[in-house]
C-alpha positions as CSV (number, residue, x, y, z in Angstrom):
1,X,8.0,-20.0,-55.6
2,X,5.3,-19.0,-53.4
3,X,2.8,-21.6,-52.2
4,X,-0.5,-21.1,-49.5
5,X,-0.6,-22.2,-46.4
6,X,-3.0,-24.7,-45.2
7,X,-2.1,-25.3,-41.5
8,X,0.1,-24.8,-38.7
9,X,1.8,-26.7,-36.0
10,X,4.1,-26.1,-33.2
11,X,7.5,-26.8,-33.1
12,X,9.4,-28.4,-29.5
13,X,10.6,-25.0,-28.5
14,X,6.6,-23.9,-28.8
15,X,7.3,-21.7,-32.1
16,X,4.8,-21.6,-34.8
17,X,5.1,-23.5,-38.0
18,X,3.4,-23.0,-41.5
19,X,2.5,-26.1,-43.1
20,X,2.2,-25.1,-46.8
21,X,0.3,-26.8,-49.5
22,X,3.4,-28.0,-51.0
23,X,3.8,-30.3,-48.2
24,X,6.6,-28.1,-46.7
25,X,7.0,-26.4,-43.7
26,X,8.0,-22.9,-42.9
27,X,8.5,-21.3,-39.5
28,X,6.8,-18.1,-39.1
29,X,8.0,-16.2,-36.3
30,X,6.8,-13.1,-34.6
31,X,10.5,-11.3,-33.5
32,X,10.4,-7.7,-34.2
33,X,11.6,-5.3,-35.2
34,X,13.6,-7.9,-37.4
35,X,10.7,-10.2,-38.7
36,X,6.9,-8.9,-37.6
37,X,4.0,-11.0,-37.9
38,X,1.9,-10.5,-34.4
39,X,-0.7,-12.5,-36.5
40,X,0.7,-15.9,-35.4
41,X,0.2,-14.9,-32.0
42,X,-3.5,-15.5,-31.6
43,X,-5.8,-18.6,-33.0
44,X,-7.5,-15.8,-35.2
45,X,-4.7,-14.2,-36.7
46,X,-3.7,-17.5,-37.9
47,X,-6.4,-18.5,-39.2
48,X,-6.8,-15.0,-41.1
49,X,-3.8,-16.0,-43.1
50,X,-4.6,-19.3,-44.3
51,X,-4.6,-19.6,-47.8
52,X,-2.1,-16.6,-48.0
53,X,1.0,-17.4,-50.1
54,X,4.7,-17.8,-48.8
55,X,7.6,-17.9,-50.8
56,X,8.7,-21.6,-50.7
57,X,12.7,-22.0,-50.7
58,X,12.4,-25.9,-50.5
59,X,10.3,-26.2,-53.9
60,X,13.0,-24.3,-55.7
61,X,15.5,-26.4,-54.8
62,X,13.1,-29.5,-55.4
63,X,13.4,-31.0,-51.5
64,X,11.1,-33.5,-51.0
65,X,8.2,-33.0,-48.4
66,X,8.6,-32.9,-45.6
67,X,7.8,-35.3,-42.8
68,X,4.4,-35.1,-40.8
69,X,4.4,-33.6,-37.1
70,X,4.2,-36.7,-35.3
71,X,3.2,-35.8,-31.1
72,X,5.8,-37.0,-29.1
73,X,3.4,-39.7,-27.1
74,X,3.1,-41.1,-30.3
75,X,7.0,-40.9,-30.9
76,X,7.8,-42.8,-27.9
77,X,4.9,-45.2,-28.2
78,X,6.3,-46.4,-31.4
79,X,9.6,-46.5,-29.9
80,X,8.1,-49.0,-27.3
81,X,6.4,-50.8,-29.7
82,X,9.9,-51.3,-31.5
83,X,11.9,-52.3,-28.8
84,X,8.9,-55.1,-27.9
85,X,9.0,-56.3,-31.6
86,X,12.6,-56.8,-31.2
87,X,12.1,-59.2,-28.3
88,X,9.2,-60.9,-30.0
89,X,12.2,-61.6,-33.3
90,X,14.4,-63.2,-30.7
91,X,12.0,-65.6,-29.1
92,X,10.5,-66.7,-32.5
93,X,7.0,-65.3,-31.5
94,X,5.3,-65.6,-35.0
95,X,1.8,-64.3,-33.9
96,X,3.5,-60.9,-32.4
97,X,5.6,-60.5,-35.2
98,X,2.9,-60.8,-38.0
99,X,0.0,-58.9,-36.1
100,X,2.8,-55.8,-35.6
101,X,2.9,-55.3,-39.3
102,X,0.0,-53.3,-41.6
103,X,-2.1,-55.4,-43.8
104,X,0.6,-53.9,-46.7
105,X,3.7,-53.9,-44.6
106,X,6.9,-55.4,-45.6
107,X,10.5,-56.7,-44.6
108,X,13.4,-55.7,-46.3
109,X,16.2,-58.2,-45.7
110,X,19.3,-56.4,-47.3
111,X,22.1,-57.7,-49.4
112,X,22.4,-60.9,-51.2
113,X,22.3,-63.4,-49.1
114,X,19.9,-66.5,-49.8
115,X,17.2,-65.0,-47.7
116,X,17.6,-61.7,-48.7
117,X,14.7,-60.5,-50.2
118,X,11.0,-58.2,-49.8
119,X,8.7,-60.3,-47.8
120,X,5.2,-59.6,-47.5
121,X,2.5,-60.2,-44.6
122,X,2.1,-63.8,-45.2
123,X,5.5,-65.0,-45.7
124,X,6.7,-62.5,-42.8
125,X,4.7,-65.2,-40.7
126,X,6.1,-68.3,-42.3
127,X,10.2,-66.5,-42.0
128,X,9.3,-65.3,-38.6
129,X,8.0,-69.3,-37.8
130,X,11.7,-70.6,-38.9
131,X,13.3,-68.5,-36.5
132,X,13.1,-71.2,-33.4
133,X,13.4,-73.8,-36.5
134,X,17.3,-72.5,-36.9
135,X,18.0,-71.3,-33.1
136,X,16.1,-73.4,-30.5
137,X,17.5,-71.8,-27.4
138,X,16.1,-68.8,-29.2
139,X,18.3,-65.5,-30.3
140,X,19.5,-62.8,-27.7
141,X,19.7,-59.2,-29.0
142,X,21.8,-56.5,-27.3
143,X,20.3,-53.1,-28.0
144,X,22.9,-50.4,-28.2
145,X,21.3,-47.6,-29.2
146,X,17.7,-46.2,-30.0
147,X,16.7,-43.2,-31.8
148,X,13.3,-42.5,-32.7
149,X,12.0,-39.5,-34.7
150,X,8.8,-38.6,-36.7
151,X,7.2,-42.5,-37.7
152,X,10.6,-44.2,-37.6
153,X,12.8,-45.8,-35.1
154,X,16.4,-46.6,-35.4
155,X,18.1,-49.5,-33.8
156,X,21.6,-50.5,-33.8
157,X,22.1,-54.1,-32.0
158,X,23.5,-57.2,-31.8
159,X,22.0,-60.5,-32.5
160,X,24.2,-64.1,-30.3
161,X,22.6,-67.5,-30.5
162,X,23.1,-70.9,-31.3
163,X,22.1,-72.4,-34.8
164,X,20.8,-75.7,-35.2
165,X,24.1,-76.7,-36.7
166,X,26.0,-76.2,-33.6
167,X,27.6,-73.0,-34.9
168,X,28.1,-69.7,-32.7
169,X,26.0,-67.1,-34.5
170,X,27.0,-63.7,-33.7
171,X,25.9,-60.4,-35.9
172,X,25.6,-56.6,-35.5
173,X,22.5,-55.2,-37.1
174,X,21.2,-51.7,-38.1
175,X,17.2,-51.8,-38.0
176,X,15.3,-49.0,-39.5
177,X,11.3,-49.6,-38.5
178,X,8.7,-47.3,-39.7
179,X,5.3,-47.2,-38.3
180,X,1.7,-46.1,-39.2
181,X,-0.7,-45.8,-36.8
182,X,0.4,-48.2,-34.4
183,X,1.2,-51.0,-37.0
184,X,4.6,-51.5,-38.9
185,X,4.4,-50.1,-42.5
186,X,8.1,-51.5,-42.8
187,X,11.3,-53.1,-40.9
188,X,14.4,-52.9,-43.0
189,X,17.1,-55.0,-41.7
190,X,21.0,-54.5,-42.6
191,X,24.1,-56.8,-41.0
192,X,27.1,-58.8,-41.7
193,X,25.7,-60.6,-44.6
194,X,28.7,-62.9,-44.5
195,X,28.2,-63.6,-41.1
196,X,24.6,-64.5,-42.9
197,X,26.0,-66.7,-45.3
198,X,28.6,-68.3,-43.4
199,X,26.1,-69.7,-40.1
200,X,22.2,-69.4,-41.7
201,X,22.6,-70.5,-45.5
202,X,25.8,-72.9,-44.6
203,X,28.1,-70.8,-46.7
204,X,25.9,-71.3,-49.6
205,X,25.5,-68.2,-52.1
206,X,22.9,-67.4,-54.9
207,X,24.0,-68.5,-58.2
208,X,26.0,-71.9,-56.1
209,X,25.4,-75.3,-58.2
């Protein structure tokens, strides 16, 4: 399936890349004598060629789009701004945490657990607010490993504290943040829901008389 292109970018080893109007991308490399476009070599020449069909492997196999060249500053700036959100959860810091998120971001609690759920904005404030409510000395995460790539940012961590009923809460947690423009667009959040359960909803389960 051929499709035009409507743009280029540069990939981290400097080659050239067609963004198509498909929303996919296509490297197209000058190597001769095996592949020989010397177009792509100057700012003209590329921009002689927009609109000019490719043939699009990815639409024939019906991959999805794919993700928007994100700069690397920008990368790493949203990996800062992840790890910072993190410490802002442990300390309770409702303010941070709800100014972090986009006007339509959400939180994605996973599994079924009484507070598992999709929380909006407002009620990311209010959850956020009960975090000091259930561990007054705070929580205290241990970040093991970061990966950030394109808008999102990986965390794998784990969450110690003491709950308000005396109980030793411990937990290891996979966080998948995804950001736009500088705010959060989403933070989905998967753990030990047992370990949930057991210490935060006092072994209580949905559906419990």
């Amino acid at each position: 399936m051929q499709q035009p292109i409507s743009g280029y970018h540069q990939d981290e080893n400097r080659d050239w890349v067609a963004e198509l109007a498909c929303g996919h991308y296509q490297h197209v490399r000058h190597q001769p004598p095996f592949t020989e476009r010397p177009w792509v070599q100057t700012e003209a020449g590329r921009e002689s060629m927009l609109g000019s069909r490719l043939d699009c492997r990815k639409c024939e196999l019906g991959a999805p789009a794919d993700e928007p060249k994100v700069p690397k500053a920008v990368v790493e700036s949203n990996r800062e701004r992840t790890l910072a959100l993190i410490q802002a959860i442990a300390r309770g810091d409702a303010e941070h945490i709800a100014e972090a998120y986009a006007e339509d971001g959400k939180l994605y609690t996973m599994g079924g657990t009484l507070i598992s759920g999709v929380y909006d904005k407002s009620q990311i404030r209010q959850f956020a607010g009960s975090v000091l409510e259930a561990f007054p000395q705070g929580l205290h995460y241990t970040v093991h490993a970061v990966t950030a790539e394109g808008s999102r940012v990986a965390v794998e961590a784990t969450g110690r504290g003491r709950h308000v009923s005396g109980q030793d809460y411990v937990n290891h947690y996979h966080f998948l943040f995804t950001w736009r423009e500088g705010k959060l667009l989403s933070l989905k959040e998967y753990m030990d829901t047992e370990a949930i359960t057991e210490v935060l909803c006092g072994g209580q389960r949905p559906g419990d008389a």
